[in-house]
GUFI-624398 format. One record per residue (C-alpha): residue in three letters; x, y, z. Coordinates in steps of 0.02 Angstrom, whole numbers, plus 50000, padded with zeros to 5 digits. Layout:
BEGIN
ALAXYZ/...
This chain:
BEGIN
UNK544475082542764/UNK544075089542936/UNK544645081943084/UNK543215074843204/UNK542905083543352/UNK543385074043495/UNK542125067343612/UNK542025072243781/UNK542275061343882/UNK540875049643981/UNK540385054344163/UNK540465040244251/UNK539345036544401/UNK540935036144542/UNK541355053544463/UNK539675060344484/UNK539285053144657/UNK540995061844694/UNK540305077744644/UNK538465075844714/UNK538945069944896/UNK540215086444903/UNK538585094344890/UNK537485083645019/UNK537075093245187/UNK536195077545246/UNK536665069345405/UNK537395053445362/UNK536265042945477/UNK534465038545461/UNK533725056745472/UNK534805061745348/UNK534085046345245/UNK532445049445276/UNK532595066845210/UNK533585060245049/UNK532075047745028/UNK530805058545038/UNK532005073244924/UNK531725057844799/UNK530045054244801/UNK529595072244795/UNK530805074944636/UNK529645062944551/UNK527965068444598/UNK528885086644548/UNK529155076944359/UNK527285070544371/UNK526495086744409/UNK527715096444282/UNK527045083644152/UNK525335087944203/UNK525425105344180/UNK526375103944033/UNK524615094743958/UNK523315107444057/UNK524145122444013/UNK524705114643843/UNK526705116843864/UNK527295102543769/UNK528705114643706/UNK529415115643877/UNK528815099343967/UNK530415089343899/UNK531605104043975/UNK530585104244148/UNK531075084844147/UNK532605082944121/UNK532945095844291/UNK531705084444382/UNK532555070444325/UNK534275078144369/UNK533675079044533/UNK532825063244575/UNK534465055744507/UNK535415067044630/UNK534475061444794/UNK534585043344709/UNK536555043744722/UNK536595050644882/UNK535295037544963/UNK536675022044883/UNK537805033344948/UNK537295033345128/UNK536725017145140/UNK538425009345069/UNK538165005044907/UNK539755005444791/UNK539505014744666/UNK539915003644520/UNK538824990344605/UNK537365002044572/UNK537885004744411/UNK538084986644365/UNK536244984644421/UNK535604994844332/UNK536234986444199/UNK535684969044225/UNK534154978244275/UNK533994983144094/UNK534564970244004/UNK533374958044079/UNK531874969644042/UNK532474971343873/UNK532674951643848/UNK534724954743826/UNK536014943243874/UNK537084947444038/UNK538834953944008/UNK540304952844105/UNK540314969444228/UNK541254985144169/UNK542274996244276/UNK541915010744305/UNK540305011044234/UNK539745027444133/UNK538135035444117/UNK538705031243929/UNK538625010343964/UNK536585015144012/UNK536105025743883/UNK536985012543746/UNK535565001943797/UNK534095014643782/UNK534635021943596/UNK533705007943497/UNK532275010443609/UNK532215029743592/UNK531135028943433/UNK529385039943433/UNK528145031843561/UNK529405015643570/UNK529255018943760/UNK527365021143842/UNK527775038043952/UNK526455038744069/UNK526675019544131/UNK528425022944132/UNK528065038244252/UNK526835027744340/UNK528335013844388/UNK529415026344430/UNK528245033644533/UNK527725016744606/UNK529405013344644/UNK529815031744730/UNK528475027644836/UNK529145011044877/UNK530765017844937/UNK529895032845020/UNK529165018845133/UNK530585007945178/UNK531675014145335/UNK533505015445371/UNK533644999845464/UNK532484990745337/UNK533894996445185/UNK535444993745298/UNK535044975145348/UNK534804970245188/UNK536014958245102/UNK537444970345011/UNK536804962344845/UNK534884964344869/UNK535354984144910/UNK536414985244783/UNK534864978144656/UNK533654987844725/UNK534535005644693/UNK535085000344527/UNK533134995944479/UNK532825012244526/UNK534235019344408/UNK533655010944279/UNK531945016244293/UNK532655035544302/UNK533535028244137/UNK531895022744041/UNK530895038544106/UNK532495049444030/UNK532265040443859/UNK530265043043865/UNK530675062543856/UNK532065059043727/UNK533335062943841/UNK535065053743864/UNK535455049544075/UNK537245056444046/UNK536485073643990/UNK535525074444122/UNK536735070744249/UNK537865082344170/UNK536805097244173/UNK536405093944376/UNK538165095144394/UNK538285111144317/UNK536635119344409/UNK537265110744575/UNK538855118744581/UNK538025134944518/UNK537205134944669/UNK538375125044791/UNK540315127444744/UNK540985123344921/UNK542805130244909/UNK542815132044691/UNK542165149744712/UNK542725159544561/UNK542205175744499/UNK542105178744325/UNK543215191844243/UNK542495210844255/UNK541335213944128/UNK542215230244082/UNK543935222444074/UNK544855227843909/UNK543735245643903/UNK544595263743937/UNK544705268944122/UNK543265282044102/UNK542235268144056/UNK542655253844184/UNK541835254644370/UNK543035264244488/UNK543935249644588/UNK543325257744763/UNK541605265444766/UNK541125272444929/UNK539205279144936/UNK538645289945065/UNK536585287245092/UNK535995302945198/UNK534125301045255/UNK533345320445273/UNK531525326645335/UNK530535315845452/UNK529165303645402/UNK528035303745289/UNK529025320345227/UNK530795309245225/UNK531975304645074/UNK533785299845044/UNK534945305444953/UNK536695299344901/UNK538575305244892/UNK540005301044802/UNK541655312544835/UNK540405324344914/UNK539675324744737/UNK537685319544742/UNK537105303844634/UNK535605305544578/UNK533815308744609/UNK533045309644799/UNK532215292844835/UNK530695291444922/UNK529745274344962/UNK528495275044830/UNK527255265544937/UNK525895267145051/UNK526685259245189/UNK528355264545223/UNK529595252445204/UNK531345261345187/UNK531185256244999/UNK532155273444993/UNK533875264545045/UNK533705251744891/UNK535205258644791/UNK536055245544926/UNK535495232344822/UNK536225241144651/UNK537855242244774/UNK537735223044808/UNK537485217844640/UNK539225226644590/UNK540025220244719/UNK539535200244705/UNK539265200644512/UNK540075215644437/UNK538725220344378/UNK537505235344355/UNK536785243144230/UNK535795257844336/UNK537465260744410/UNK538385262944250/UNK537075275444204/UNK537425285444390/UNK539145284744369/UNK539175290844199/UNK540375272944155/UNK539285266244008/UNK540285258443871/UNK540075269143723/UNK541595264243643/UNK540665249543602/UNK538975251743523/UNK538105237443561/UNK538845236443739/UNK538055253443780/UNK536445250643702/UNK536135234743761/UNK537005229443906/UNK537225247343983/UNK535635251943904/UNK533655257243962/UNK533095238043967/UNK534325230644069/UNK534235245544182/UNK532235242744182/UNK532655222744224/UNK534015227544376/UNK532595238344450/UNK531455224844433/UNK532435211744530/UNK532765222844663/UNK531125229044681/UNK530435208844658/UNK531435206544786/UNK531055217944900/UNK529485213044893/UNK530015195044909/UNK530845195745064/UNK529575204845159/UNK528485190145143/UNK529655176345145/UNK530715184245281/UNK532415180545209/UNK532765200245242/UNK532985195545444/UNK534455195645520/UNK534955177145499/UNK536645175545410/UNK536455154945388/UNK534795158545278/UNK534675153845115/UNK533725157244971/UNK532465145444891/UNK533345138244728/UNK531585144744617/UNK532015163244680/UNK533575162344604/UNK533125152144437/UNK531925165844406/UNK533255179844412/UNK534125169044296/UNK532825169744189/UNK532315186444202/UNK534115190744161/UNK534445177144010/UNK535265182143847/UNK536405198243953/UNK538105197044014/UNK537665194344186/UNK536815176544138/UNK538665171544161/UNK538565174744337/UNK538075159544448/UNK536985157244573/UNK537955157644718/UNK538325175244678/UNK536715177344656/UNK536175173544834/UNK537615180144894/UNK537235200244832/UNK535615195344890/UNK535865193445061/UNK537265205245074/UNK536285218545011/UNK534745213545150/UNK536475215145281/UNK536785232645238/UNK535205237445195/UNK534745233345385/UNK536135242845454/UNK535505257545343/UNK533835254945436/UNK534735255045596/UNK535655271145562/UNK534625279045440/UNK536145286045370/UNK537925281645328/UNK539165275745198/UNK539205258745091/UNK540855255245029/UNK541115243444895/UNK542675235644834/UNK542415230344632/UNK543855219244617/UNK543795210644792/UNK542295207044783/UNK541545214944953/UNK540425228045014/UNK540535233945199/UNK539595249145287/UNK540105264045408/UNK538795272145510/UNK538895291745513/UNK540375299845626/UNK539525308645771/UNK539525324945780/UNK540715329145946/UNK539295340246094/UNK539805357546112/
């Protein structure tokens, strides 16, 4: 007889607020509050109007999957408002608790230490039969209650009694709890998979790269360690292209900017650059390079082949076109990117090898590419050198040629 798998085991809520305050850029004060407040309240009107949609556009398939991030990040801005305004983080876990038990008509326990999202979802199996839970007054107290909080200040929360603070974020937990069961989903789940998405996108110091794609293949199939491009700009306006070297060896067609308006478009291979460099990763550059895995059938026709090369040159071109309106292509190096830019390159990339890649890497070829790419502008020529393995891409504007 097989052994049992072992279980994993529970998250508790002082591990996750661990994890989730790492993650808060909030001032710790009552600005920072108010934004975490609001960050709340807006979560839930976000799982509101996904549920909406979901009914309009009839997308009951997806609706429960649109929750549960919704609900991973109202419970996120939850954790970091006990957080800020003191509240232990058992205490709000013990709450939540009583909270439920009393709706629920169950005795009170004796407190447990440190409590799990496990303890809370123990309580919600029996009730997570078919329509056992009424969703839309369920959403309608938790909404209720958002907008409660969304109206109480700082100095309203902080002089309350440690107790009555402590009671008032774990009602809110358990409400998050009830709404979690009304989708069929378990709180620990949830909390576990806004773990994973927030370090994704927010690793701090835990940056690791995954291994190279091509590790394992022959040489002639594996990117060269050190790829230095050379992007020469010839002819003048509307007449101009670029073209690009490698060893003196052109790569390549001549790129124009394909457009009406010119936009230097022609210096995109940057981005192809950028994605090798930050995700090791790049199917049109295979393709230039002549490095596609053929030693591997499905490799080359898959990963190395015509669609994913079609889906690179759609993200950079998306993009492109991105930026220009949402200005993240200036020359600010604190920007950011908005988290929905980067989920939809996730899923415009799902099922290939680069879906391992996370989303700090993401934003980080992003907006290393838009760095080069301006210095490119600047220039109009020069080379981009990219180091595969260390994980960096710098450029070098053209020597000048000496005056007789």
């Amino acid at each position: 007889m097989p052994k049992p798998k072992p279980q994993p085991t529970p998250l508790s809520i002082p591990e996750y607020r661990l994890k989730a305050c790492k993650t808060n850029q909030f001032e710790q004060n009552a600005e920072g509050f108010q934004q975490l407040k609001f960050g709340y309240f807006g979560e839930v009107g976000g799982l509101l109007s996904a549920v909406k949609k979901s009914g309009r556009d009839n997308l009951a398939a997806t609706v429960t999957e649109l929750a549960a991030e919704e609900l991973g990040d109202a419970l996120w801005y939850l954790i970091n408002v006990a957080a800020i305004v003191d509240v232990d983080h058992n205490h709000i876990g013990d709450n939540c608790l009583i909270a439920l038990r009393k709706q629920y008509g169950e005795s009170e326990q004796e407190p447990v230490e440190p409590v799990t999202f496990r303890h809370i979802d123990s309580l919600m199996e029996v009730r997570r039969k078919p329509d056992s839970i009424d969703r839309s007054i369920q959403l309608a107290r938790l909404a209720n209650h958002a907008g409660q909080m969304a109206t109480t200040t700082y100095q309203a929360y902080t002089s309350m009694a440690p107790h009555v603070r402590a009671a008032n974020l774990g009602m809110h937990l358990a409400e998050l709890a009830v709404a979690c069961a009304s989708f069929d989903l378990r709180l620990e789940d949830v909390a576990c998979a806004n773990l994973e998405k927030i370090h994704s996108r927010w690793p701090g110091d835990e940056k690791i790269y995954p291994a190279p794609f091509d590790e394992g293949f022959p040489e002639h199939e594996r990117f060269p360690p050190i790829i230095a491009m050379e992007f020469i700009e010839r002819g003048e306006g509307p007449n101009a292209y670029v073209v690009q070297s490698l060893h003196k060896v052109f790569v390549g067609d001549r790129l124009t900017d394909n457009s009406n308006e010119p936009d230097d478009y022609r210096f995109h291979d940057v981005f192809h650059l950028a994605y090798l460099a930050y995700l090791g990763w790049s199917p049109v550059l295979r393709g230039l390079l002549k490095r596609k895995r053929k030693s591997d059938p499905k490799k080359d026709e898959n990963e190395d082949g015509a669609r994913a090369m079609i889906i690179e040159e759609g993200i950079a071109t998306w993009i492109f076109n991105h930026a220009k309106t949402h200005r993240f292509d200036g020359e600010d190096n604190q920007r950011s990117l908005d988290y929905n830019v980067l989920k939809q390159i996730r899923s415009m990339v799902e099922g290939y090898e680069v879906d391992k890649c996370q989303l700090w890497q993401w934003e980080t070829a992003i907006l290393k590419g838009f760095e080069v790419f301006r210095q490119l502008q600047k220039h109009r020529s020069g080379t981009v050198t990219v180091d595969v393995l260390n994980h960096t891409m710098h450029f070098d504007p053209p020597a000048k040629t000496p005056q007789p």
